[in-house]
C-alpha positions in Angstrom: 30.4 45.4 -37.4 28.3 45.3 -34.2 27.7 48.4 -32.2 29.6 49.2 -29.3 27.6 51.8 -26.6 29.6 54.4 -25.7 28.7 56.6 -22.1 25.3 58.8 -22.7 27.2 61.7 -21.4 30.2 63.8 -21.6 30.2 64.6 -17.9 33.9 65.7 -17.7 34.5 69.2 -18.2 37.8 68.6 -20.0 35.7 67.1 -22.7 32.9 69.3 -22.7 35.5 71.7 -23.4 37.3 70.5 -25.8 34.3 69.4 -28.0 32.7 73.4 -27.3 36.3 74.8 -28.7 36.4 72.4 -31.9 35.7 73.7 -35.2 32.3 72.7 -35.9 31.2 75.2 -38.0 31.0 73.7 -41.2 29.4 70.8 -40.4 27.1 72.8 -38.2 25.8 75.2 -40.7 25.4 72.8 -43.2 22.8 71.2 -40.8 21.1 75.1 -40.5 21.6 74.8 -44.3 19.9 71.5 -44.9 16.8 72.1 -42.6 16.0 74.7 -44.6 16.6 72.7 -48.0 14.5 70.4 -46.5 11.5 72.3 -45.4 11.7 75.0 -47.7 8.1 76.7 -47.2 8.3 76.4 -43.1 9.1 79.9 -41.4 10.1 79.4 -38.0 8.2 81.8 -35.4 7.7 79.3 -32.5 9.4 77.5 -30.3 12.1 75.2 -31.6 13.1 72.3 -29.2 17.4 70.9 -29.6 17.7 68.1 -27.9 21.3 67.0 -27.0 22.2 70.7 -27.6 25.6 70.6 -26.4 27.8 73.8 -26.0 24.4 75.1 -28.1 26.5 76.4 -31.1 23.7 74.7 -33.5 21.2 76.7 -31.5 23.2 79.6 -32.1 23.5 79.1 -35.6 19.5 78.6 -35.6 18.1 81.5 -33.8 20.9 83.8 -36.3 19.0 82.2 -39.7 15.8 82.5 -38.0 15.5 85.8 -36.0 11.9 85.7 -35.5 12.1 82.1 -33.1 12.6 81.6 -29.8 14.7 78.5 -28.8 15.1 75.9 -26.0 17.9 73.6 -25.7 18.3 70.6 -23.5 21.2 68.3 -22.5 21.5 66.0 -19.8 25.5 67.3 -19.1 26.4 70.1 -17.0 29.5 70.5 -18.3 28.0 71.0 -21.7 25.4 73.4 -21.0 28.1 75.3 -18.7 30.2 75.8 -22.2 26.8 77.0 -23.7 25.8 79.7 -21.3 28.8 81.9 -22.3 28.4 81.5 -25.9 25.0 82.4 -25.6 25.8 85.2 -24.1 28.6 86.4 -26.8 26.0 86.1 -29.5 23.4 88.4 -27.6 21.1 85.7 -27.9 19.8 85.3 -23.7 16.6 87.0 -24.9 15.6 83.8 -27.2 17.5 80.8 -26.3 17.0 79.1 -23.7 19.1 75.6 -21.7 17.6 73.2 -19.4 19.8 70.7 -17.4 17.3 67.4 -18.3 17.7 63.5 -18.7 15.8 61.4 -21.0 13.1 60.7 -21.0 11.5 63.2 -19.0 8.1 63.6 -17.6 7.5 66.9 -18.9 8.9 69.4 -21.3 9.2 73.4 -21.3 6.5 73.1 -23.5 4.2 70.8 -24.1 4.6 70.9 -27.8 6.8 72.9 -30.4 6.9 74.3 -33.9 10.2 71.9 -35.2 12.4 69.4 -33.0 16.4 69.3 -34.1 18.9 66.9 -32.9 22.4 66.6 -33.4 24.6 63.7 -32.5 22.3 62.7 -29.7 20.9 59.3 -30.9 24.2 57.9 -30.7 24.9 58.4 -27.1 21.6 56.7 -26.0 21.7 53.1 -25.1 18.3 53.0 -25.5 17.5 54.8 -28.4 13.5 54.7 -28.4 14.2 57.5 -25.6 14.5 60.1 -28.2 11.8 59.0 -30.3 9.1 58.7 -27.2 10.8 62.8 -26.6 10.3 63.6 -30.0 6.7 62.3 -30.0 5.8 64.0 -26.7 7.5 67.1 -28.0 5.4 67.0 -31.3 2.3 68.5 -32.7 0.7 67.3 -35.8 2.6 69.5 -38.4 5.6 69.4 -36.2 8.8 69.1 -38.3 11.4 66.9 -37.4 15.3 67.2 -38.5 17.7 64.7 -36.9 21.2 64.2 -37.8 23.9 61.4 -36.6 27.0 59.4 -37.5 26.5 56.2 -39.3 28.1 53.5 -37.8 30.8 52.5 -40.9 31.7 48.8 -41.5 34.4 48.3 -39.8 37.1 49.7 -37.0 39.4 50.3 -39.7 36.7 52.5 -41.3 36.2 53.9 -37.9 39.9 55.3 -37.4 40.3 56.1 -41.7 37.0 58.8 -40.7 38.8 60.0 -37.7 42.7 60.4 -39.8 40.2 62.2 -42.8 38.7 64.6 -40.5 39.9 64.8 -37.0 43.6 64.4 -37.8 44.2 67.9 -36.4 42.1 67.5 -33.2 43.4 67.1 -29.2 43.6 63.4 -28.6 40.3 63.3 -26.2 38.4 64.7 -29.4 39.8 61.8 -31.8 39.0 58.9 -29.3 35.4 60.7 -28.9 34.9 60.4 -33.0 36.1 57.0 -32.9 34.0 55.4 -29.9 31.0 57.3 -31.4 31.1 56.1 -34.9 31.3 52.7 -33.4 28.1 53.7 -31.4 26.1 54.8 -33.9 23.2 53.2 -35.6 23.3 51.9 -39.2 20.5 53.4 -42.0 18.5 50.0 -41.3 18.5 49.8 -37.5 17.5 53.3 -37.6 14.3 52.5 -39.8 13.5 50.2 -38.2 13.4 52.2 -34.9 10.9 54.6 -36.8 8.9 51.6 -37.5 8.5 50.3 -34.3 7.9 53.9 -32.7 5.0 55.2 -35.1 7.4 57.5 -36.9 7.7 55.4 -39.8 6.2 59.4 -41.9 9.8 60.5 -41.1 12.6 60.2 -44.2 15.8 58.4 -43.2 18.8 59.2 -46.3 22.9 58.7 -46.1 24.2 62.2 -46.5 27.8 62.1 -45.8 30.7 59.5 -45.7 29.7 59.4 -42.0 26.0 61.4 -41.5 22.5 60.1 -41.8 19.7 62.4 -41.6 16.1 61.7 -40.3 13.6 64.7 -41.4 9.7 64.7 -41.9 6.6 66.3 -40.5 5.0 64.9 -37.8 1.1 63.8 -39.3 -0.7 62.9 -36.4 
């Protein structure tokens, strides 16, 4: 099946809120879960970077597993970051995370570098998706660790809408159609190795982890 872009943003607040009240939480901690799998001897102290952070509940996940790292999250939606703010808040978390209101690319950064880069369900949403791998480079130090994760674009629409009756049967409408456009907007394991390749990032680890995730992880080497 070919992929079919979908809109970089979720501009309309109706969506943004309905994606910031769904039940990500599973899903979402077993990303918190599997960066740590992953890099099982790094102790985050620095400054992690979330690009595409959304209503920031990853972030908020995060800076709860790692209490001693400060946070910066950036999204190119209002909306989104508008749902994050109050969550932020809840958690009594103002003191260490941090949203920006930025598109990609960008010429700078908060920072000019930082100790890990996460993204979640970002590369999907970009129609040109050497955008986040120029970020993640400029964001990057050597020794930076990197921890991407996405949908996999499945084989077919009928695929497509069996993923979205498995695990968004219970969802608003908006929320269903917003699964199903996105896995048809995702990459597959191959197009995404070979964006790595043709960026420089070929260091980075791309693996199938779900019926519908891929995950991109590695250290930065140079």
């Amino acid at each position: 099946m070919q992929r079919i872009p979908e809109p970089e943003l979720m501009l309309n607040a109706e969506q943004a809120s309905a994606y910031a009240q769904a039940d990500f939480a599973v899903p979402h901690q077993q990303i918190a879960d599997r960066f740590r799998d992953v890099f099982p001897e790094l102790i985050l102290t620095g400054t992690i970077l979330d690009l595409g952070c959304g209503p920031a509940d990853l972030l908020i996940r995060f800076a709860k597993a790692w209490p001693e790292a400060q946070f910066h999250g950036i999204d190119g939606s209002p909306a989104m970051l508008a749902e994050g703010r109050p969550a932020i808040a809840a958690a009594n978390l103002n003191s260490r995370i941090s949203l920006y209101h930025q598109l990609l690319p960008a010429d700078s950064l908060p920072l000019p570098s930082y100790q890990a880069v996460i993204s979640n369900s970002l590369l999907h949403h970009l129609h040109y998706p050497e955008v986040l791998w120029q970020t993640i480079k400029q964001a990057a130090a050597p020794k930076t660790a990197i921890y991407i994760t996405d949908l996999c674009r499945p084989d077919s629409t009928n695929q497509a809408l069996n993923l979205v009756n498995t695990y968004s049967a219970d969802e608003p409408q908006i929320l269903k159609q917003d699964f199903y456009h996105s896995l048809l907007a995702a990459f597959t394991l191959d197009e995404i190795q070979l964006q790595l390749n043709e960026a420089g990032l070929a260091s980075l680890q791309v693996a199938i982890t779900s019926d519908r995730h891929i995950q991109i992880s590695g250290y930065i080497t140079t």
